[in-house]
C-alpha positions in Angstrom: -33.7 -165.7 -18.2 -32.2 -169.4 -18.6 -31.1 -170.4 -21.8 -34.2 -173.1 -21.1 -36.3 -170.6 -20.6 -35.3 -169.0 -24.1 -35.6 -172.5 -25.9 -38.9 -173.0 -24.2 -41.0 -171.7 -26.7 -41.1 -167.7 -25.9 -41.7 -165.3 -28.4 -40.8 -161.6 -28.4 -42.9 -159.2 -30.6 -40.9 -156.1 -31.2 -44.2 -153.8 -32.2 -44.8 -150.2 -33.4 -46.9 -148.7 -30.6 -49.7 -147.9 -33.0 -50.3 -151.0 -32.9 -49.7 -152.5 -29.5 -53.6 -152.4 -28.5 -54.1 -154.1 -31.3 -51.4 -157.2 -30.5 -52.6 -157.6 -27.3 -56.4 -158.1 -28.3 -55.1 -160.5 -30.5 -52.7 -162.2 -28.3 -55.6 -162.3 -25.0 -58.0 -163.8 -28.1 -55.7 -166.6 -29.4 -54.4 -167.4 -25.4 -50.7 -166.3 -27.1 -49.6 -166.2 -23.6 -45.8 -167.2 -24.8 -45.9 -164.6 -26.4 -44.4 -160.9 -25.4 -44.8 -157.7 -26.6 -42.2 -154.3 -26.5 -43.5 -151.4 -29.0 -41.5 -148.5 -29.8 -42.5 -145.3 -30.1 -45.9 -144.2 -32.4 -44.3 -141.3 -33.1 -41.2 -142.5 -34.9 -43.7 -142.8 -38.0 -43.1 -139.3 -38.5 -39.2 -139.8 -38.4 -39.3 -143.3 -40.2 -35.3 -142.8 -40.2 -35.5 -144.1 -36.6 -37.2 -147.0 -37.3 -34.6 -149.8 -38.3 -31.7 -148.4 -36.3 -34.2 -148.7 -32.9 -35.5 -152.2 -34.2 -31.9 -153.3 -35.0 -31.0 -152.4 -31.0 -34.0 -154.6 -29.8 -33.2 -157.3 -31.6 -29.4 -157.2 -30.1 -30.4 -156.4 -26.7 -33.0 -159.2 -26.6 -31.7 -162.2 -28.8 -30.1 -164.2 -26.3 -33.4 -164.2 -24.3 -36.0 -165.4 -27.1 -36.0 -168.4 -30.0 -38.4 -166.1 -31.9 -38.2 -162.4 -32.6 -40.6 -160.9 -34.7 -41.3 -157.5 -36.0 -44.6 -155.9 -36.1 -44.0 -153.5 -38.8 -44.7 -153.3 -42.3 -42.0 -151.1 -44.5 -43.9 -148.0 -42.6 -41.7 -145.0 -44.3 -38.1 -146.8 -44.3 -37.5 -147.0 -47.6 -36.5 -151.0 -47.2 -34.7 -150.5 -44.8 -36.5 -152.0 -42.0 -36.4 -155.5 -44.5 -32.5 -154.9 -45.0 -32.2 -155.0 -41.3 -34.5 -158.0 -40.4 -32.8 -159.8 -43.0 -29.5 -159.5 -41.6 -30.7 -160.2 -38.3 -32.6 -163.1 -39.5 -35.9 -162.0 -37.9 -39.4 -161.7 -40.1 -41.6 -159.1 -40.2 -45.1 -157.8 -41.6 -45.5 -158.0 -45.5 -46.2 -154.8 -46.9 -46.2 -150.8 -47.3 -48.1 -149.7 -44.3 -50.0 -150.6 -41.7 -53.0 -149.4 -43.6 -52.3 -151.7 -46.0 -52.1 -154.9 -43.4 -55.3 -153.8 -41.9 -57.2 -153.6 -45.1 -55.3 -156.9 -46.3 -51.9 -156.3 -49.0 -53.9 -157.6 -51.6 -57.1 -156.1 -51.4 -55.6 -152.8 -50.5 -53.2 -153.2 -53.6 -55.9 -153.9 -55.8 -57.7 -150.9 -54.9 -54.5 -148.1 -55.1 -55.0 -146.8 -58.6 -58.6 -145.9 -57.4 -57.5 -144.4 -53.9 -54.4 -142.1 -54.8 -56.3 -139.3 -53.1 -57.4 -140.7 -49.7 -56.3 -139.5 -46.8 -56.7 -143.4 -44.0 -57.2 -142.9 -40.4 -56.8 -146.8 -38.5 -58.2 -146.8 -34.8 -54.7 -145.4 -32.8 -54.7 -142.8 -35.8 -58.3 -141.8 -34.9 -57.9 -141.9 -31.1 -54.6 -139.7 -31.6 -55.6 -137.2 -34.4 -54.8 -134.2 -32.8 -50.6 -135.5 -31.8 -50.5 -137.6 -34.5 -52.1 -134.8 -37.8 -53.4 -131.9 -36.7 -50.3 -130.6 -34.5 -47.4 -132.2 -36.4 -48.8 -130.2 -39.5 -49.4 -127.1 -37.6 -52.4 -126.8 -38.0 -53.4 -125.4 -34.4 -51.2 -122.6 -35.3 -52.0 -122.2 -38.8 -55.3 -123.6 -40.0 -55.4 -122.0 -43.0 -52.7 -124.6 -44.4 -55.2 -127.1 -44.3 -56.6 -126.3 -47.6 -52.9 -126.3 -49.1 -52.0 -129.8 -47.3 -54.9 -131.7 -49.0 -56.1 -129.9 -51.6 -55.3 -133.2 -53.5 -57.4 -135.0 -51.6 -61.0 -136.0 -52.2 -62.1 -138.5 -49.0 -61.0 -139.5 -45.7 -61.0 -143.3 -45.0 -61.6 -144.7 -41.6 -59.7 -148.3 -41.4 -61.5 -149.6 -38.7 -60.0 -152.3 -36.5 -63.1 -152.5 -34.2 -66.7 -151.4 -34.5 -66.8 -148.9 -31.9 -69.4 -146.1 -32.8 -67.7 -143.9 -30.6 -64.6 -143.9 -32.7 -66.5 -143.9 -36.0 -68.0 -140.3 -34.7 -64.6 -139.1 -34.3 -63.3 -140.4 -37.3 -65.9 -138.4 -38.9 -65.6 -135.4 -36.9 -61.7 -135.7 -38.3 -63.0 -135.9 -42.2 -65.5 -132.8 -41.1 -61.8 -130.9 -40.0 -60.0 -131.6 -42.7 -62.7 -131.2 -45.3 -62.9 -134.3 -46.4 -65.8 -136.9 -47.7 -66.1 -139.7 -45.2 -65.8 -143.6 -45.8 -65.7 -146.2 -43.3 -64.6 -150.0 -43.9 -64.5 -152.6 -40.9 -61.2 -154.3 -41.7 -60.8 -156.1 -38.2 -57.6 -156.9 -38.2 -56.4 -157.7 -41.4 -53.2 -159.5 -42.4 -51.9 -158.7 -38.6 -53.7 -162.2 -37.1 -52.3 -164.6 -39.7 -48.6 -162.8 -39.7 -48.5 -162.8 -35.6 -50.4 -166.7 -35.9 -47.5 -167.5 -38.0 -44.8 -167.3 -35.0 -46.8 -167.5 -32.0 -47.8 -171.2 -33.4 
């Protein structure tokens, strides 16, 4: 890629792949077609460790090819360390703790924390992936009777929904119904993902 072609507007998304369906709806709705997209793995939210060290990579490997990098995380698990490293690379990235928190919207899902300490939130990719993402990473195929010690401190299961898909809002349920939870579900669209992504793609 030219240096023109770098200064021509072009802008790299580095994303979270729990995420990525969710950048590209938004990027086929706005006609964001400057705008590029390369996730790393879902997974690395259980090893948040991996996070900034893999996003720090991207951003070297890919600089000299994009004006705008942007990071399509929220803090997700790094302790600030994800900011530490945008900072120094001069890159911006996704206000807040989590991307249940985006989703929701930082400030309404702030203002509802004190009340929500013991709910367990499910977003679309979490509901679609359940079974890699919870159930086997907890052991719980092997050893269901830990269920009841994981989240005994929980009360309700809340289903973040990006899209209103009844489909995923029965298996969202069926997930509460596993784990033994009460069921909520909130149509959050998309949340504070648009306006953040807006911002850079222009």
């Amino acid at each position: 890629m030219t240096l023109a072609t770098r200064q021509a507007g072009r802008v790299l998304v580095i994303g979270c792949g729990a995420i990525a369906r969710e950048i590209l709806a938004l990027r086929h709705a706005n006609g964001w077609d400057h705008l590029d997209l390369t996730c790393l793995p879902a997974i690395y939210h259980n090893h948040p460790e991996k996070i900034a060290p893999a996003v720090a990579a991207l951003i070297e490997a890919k600089r000299a090819e994009y004006g705008t990098i942007f990071v399509a995380y929220a803090d997700c698990g790094t302790g600030g360390q994800l900011a530490e490293t945008c900072a120094r690379h001069g890159v911006e990235m996704i206000a807040g703790p989590h991307c249940y928190s985006f989703f929701e919207g930082n400030d309404a899902f702030a203002a509802r924390t004190g009340d929500e300490i013991d709910c367990f939130y499910l977003t679309d990719f979490l509901a679609r992936q359940f079974d890699a993402f919870v159930w086997r990473p907890l052991g719980l195929d092997r050893y269901p009777e830990l269920r009841d010690t994981y989240f005994k401190h929980y009360r309700r299961l809340v289903y973040l929904a990006q899209t209103d898909d009844p489909a995923l809002d029965a298996t969202a349920r069926a997930c509460a119904d596993r784990l033994g939870l009460a069921y909520e579900r909130r149509l959050t669209g998309y949340g504070d993902l648009e306006p953040a992504l807006a911002g850079v793609a222009g």
